[in-house]
N, C-alpha and C positions, 0 to 999 in steps of 0.2 A: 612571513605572513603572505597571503595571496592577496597581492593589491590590488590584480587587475581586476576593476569596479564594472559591473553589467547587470543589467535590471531580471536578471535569472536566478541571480545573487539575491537580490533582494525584495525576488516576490515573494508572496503566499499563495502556498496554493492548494484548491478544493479542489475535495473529490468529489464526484457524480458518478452516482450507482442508475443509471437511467430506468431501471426495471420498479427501483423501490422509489424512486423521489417524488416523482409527482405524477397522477393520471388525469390527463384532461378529456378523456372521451371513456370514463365509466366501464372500459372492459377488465378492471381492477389489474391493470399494468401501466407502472409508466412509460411515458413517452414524451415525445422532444418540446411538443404545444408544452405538456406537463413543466417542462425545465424553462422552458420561455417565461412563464405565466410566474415564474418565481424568480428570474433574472435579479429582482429589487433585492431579495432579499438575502441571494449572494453577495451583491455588490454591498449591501449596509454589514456585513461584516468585516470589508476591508481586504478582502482579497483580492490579489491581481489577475490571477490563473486560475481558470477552470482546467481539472483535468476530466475528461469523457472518459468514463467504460466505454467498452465496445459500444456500438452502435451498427453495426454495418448486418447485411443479410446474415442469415443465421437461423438453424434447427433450434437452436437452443440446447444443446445438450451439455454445455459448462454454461449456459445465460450468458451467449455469445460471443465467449472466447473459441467458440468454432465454429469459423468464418464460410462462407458458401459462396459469398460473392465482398470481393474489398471495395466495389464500385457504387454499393449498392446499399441500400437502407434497410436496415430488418421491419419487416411489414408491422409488426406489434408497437415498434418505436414512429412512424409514419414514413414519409418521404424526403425525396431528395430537395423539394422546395422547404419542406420544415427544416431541415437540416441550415441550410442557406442563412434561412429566417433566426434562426437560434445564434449561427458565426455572426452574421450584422448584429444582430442585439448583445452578443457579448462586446464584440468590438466598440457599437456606441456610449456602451457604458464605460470605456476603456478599459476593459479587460482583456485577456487573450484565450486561447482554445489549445489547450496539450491533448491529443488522441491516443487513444489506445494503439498502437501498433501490435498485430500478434502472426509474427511471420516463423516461428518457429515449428508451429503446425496449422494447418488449414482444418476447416469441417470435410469429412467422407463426403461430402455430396456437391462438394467444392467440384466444378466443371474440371477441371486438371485431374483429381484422384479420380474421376469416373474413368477417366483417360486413363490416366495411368492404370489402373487395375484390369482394364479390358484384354490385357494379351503384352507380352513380357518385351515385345518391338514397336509399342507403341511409342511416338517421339516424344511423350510424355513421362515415358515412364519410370525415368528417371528424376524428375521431381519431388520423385517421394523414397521412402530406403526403403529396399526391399530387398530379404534375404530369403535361403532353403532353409527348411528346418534340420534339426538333428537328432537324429534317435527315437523319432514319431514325435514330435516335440518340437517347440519354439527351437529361435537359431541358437540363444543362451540364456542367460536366469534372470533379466534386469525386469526389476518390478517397476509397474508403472507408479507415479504419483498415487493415483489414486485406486490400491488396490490390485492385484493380481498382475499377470506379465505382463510388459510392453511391447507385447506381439501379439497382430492377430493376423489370424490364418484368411487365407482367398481363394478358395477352392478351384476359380477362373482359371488362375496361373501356377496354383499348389507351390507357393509361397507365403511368407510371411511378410509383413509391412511394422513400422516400427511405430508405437504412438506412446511417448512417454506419461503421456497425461488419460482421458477414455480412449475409448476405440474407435469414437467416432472423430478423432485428432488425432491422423496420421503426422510424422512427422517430414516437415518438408526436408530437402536434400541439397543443402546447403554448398557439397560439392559440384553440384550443377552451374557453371556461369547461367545460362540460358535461365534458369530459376531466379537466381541472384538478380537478374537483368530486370527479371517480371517484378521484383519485391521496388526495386529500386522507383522502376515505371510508377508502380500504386502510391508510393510515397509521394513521389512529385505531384502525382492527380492534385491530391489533398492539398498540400503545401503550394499547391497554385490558386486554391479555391480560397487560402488566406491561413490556412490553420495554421499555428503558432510553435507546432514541434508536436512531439513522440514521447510518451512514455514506453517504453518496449518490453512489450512482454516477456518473462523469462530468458531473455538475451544473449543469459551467460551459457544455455545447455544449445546454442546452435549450430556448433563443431562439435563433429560425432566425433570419439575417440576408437579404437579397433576393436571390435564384435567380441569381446573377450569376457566371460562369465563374471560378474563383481566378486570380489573377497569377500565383503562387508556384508553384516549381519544388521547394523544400524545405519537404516534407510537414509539418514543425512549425510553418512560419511560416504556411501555412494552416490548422491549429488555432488560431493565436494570434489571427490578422486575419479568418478566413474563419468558423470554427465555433465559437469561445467568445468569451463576452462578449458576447453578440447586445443587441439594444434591449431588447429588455426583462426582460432577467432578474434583473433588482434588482425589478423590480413583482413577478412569480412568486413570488420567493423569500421578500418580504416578504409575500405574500397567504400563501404556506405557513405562513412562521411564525403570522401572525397569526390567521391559520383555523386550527391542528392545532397547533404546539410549542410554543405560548406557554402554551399549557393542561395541560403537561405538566413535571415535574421531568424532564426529559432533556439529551442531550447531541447536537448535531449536527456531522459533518466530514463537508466538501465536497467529493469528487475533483476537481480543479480543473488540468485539461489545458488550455493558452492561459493559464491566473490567470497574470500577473508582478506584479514591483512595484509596479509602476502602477495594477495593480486589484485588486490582492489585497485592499488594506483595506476596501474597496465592500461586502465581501461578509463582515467577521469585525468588524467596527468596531462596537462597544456598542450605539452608539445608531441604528446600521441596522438593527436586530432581521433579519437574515438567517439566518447561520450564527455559529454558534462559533468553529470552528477550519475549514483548510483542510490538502488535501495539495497543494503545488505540488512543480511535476517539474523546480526549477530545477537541482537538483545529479543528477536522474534521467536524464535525458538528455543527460547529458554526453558519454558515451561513444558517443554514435548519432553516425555523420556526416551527411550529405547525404540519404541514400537511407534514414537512419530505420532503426531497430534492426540489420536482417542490414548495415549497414554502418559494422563497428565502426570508435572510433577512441580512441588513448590520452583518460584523464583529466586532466586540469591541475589540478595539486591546489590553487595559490595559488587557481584560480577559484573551486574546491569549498568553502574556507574562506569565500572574499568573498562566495557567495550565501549559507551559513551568518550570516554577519555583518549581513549588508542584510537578510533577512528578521528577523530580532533584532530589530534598527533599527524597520523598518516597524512591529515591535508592540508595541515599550518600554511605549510608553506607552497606547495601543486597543488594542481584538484581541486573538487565540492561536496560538500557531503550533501543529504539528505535526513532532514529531522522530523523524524516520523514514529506515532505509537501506535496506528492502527489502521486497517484499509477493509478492503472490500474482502479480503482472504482469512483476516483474523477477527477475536473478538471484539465488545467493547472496549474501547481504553480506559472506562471507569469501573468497570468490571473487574478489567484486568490488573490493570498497576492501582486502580486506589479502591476508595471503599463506594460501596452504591446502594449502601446500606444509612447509616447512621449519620455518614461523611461524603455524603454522595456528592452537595453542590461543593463543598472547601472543596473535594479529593479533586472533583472534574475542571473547576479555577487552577486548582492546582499543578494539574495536569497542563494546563492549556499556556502558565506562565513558566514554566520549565521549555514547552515546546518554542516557545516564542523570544527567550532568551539564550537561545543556543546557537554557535556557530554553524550555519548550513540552511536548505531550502526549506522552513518546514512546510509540512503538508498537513491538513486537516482535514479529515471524513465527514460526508454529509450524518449532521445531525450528533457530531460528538459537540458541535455548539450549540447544541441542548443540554447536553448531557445524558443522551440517549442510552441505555445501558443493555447487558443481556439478556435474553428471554429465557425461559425454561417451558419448551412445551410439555405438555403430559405425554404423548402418542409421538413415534416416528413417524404417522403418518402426519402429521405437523411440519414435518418436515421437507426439502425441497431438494436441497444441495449433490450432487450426483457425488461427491467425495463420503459426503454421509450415508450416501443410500449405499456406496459399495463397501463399503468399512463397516457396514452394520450385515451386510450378506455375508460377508465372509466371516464375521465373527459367528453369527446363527450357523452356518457350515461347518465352524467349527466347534457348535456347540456352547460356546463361552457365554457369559453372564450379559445376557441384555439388558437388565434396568441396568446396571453397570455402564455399558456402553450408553445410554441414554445420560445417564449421571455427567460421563465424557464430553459426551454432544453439547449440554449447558454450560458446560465453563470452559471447552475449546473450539465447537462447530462453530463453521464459518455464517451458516444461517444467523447466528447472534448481530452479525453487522448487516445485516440483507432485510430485514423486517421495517416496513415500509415506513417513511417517515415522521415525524408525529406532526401535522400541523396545527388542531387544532385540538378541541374535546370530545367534536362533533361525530357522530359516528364514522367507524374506518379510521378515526383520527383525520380526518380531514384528504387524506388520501385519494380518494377515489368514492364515485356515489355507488359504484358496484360490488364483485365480492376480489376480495385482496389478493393477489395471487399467493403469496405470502400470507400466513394469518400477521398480527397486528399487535406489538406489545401492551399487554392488559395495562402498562402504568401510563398508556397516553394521556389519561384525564386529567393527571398530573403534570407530565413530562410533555411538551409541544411548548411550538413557537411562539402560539399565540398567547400561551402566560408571561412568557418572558419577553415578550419582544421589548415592549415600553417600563418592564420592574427594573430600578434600577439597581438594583442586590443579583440579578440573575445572570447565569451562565453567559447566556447568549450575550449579553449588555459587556460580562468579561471579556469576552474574547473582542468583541468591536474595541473598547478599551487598550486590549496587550496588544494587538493589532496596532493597534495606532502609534502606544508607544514605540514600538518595535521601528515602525517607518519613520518616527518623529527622529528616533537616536539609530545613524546608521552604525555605530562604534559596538549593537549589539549583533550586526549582523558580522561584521568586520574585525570584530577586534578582536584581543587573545583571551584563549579561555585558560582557568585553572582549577580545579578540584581540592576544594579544603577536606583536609580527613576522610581520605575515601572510604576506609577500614570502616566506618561510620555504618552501624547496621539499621539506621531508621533516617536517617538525614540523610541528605544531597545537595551540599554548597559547595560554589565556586563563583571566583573572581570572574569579570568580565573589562578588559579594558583597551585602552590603547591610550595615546599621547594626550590626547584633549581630555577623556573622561576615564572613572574607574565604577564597576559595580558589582552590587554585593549581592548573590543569589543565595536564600534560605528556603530547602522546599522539606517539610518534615513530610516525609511517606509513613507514618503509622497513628493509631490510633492514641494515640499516648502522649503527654507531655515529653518534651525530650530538651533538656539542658543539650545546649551546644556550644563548643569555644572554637573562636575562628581561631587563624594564624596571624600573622605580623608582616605579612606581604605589604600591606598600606596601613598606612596612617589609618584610622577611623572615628578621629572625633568629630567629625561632622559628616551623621550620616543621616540621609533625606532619604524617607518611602517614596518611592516615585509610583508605586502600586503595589496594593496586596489583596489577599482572599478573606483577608479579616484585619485592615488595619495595621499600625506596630507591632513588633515582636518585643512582646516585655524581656527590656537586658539587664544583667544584673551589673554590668559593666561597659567601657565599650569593646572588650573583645568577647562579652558573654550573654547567649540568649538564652529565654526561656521560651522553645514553639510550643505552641499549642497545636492540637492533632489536625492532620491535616494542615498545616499553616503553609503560608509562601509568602515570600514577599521579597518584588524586588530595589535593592537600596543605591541610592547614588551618593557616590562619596566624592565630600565637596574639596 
């Protein structure tokens, strides 16, 4: 087991979508007053860690993951004294501040790429990859994330430039020291002004690999073999640590698109000085088929458990993982894994005591401690997401079924998690006194903070709750996990223990009563609910439950 004990280990920590959370000056965007103005009510959940979206200058053409200035405040979000005002107020509430770092590509209008683009000797112009095309055509076939090639042409220098993600996200040139030097520089800024570490954008694709056409027909196994994990990203990673985070008390997680099992520990393993923790999208892209998100397809829960289990495994003993069901790129998590229908408050408790009794950092999204769920607009024009807007051109080019694709957008676009917060009933849901940039999910009347803040049956009241427990017993942050009956097509239990305590996890994931018999690992005649979504689980014995749908609960064995 990893014993070595550090409060990175044993934070929680929230996400902040800056755009949707809160608007304090009525131009139906959030912004930093916004996130200030609600400080309270992050901290009464129990969280150690805020993690920021972006925040820095920016077009907005991904909603700020393309950056134009890292020194600099995006004008929509305020200034560099709001900024300031937000780190103090996180800090006096003792909390800390994780940033977005997103050095794997810049915004086109990034002071460097103007550079760089102007003429092929510019001393810039290697900051960015820049290839000839071939055959009247791009350099080779790599499709962008979102949509069409990850090449665009510059007619200045009659060249191509490489942007994995839009076009207006060139990607930077990681073989450049002189690059490397400036990324390093901006990290320090921050991390001097107090901020508490990096979440890193897409991490793993920032070692190019040789210009060479993909094989792959299925766009994720081209992130896996084509774009992450390049030759030299363990050299990068460790020159970062060893130039910039090793000279700091902070915390780093690695978006880690392509990481599997295989390489995941390369990159969190102690004695790599790389990263910390990472996010792998083992159990994330479960539900994409062939053609990558608009091509949904069911879950396989037995699967969803066994990548749960194997990453365990992978860090028992190195490493940290990352326990996480949903962020700013995916849907809701009650949407997704439980029900948000019938079982909406059990599924989203449910959800939330799974996430909280697991080995690793979890992380929670603004407003999944509501139980915030997915939207289904009528109109694409409802819609905002630049991955939706391009995935839905190309499909119209291609002619293909649009309420179809529309259908797709509802139960896998990322706008599901981006629809501005619920606070109250009031109009906007208490959001903003202007018009939303984002329309606003119709079930706010219901869903907000201000029904559940003081109910003591409600979501929100759960998680402050599993929160607590969580911090109260470090043995569920620390101790071993095990998996009773994975093969188990509606349940998900397992052990949690170590030498002082043992405990007993039952989470029913379906609509159904479901009989369940544990195993003989422990004793269990004295077993104490330390918390549940509804109470005991009627046993017919003590190695046999009867869950009721949606149930959870978790048990301390005396």
């Amino acid at each position: 087991m990893s014993l070595k004990k550090t409060w990175w280990k044993e934070a929680v920590v929230y996400q902040v979508y800056p755009r949707s959370f809160n608007d304090s000056n009525g131009d139906g965007i959030g912004d930093l007053q916004g996130i200030i103005e609600k400080l309270d009510h992050i901290k009464s959940i129990g969280v150690d860690v805020i993690w920021l979206c972006p925040v820095y200058k920016s077009p907005n053409d991904d909603n700020g993951y393309d950056i134009s200035d890292y020194y600099d405040i995006m004008d929509e979000f305020g200034s560099m004294a709001d900024f300031d005002e937000l780190l103090d107020g996180i800090h006096a509430r003792g909390m800390k501040l994780l940033m977005d770092l997103v050095v794997n590509h810049s915004s086109d209008e990034h002071a460097w790429f103007k550079e760089s683009r102007s003429s092929k000797d510019n001393p810039k112009r290697d900051y960015y990859i820049w290839k000839e095309g071939k055959n009247g055509g791009p350099p080779n076939n790599w499709p962008s994330f979102f949509s069409g090639s990850a090449w665009q042409y510059a007619g200045e220098t009659d060249e191509y430039y490489l942007h994995l993600f839009t076009k207006k996200q060139p990607d930077l040139n990681w073989e450049n020291p002189k690059l490397r030097e400036e990324v390093y520089q901006l990290m320090r800024y921050w991390l001097d002004k107090g901020v508490n570490g990096f979440r890193m954008d897409v991490i793993s694709v920032i070692s190019k690999r040789n210009y060479e056409d993909t094989p792959y027909t299925n766009f994720n196994d081209t992130i896996a073999h084509v774009y992450a994990n390049g030759p030299r990203i363990h050299e990068f990673l460790k020159e970062m640590n060893r130039e910039v985070m090793s000279r700091y008390d902070v915390m780093t997680v690695g978006e880690g698109p392509g990481i599997d099992l295989d390489t995941g520990l390369q990159y969190v393993a102690e004695e790599a000085r790389e990263l910390n923790m990472l996010f792998h999208f083992g159990h994330m892209f479960m539900d994409h088929g062939p053609g990558g998100r608009f091509d949904p397809k069911p879950i396989d829960f037995v699967e969803f458990k066994k990548i749960f289990r194997l990453w365990d495994e992978k860090f028992q003993s190195d490493g940290w993982g990352s326990i996480f069901l949903g962020n700013h790129d995916f849907q809701r998590i009650v949407s997704r894994f439980g029900n948000d229908g019938e079982f909406w408050q059990e599924s989203a408790k449910l959800l939330c005591l799974m996430l909280m009794t697991m080995r690793g950092t979890p992380y929670v999204y603004q407003g999944d401690e509501i139980g915030m769920t997915n939207v289904a607009f009528d109109s694409i024009d409802d819609y905002d997401d630049v991955e939706i807007m391009n995935a839905y051109a190309e499909w119209k080019e291609q002619g293909k079924n649009l309420d179809l694709f529309l259908k797709h957008v509802h139960v896998n676009g990322r706008d599901n998690a981006r629809t501005p917060i619920q606070w109250d009933a009031t109009k906007n849901a208490g959001f903003t006194t202007g018009k939303p940039w984002l329309k606003i999910n119709p079930n706010y009347p219901e869903i907000n903070v201000a029904n559940q803040q003081n109910a003591g049956d409600s979501i929100l009241t759960f998680y402050r709750e599993m929160i607590s427990k969580r911090k109260a017993n470090p043995s569920l942050v620390y101790g071993n996990y095990a998996v009773i009956n994975e093969e188990h097509k509606q349940v998900y239990a397992y052990w949690r223990w170590d030498d002082s305590i043992k405990y007993l996890i039952l989470l029913n994931f379906s609509d159904d009563q479901q009989p369940f018999e544990i195993d003989d690992r422990f004793d269990t005649n004295n077993l104490t609910l330390v918390i549940g979504n509804m109470g005991a689980v009627q046993t017919g014995n003590k190695k046999s439950f009867n869950l009721q749908p949606w149930q959870a609960a978790l048990y301390q064995i005396q």
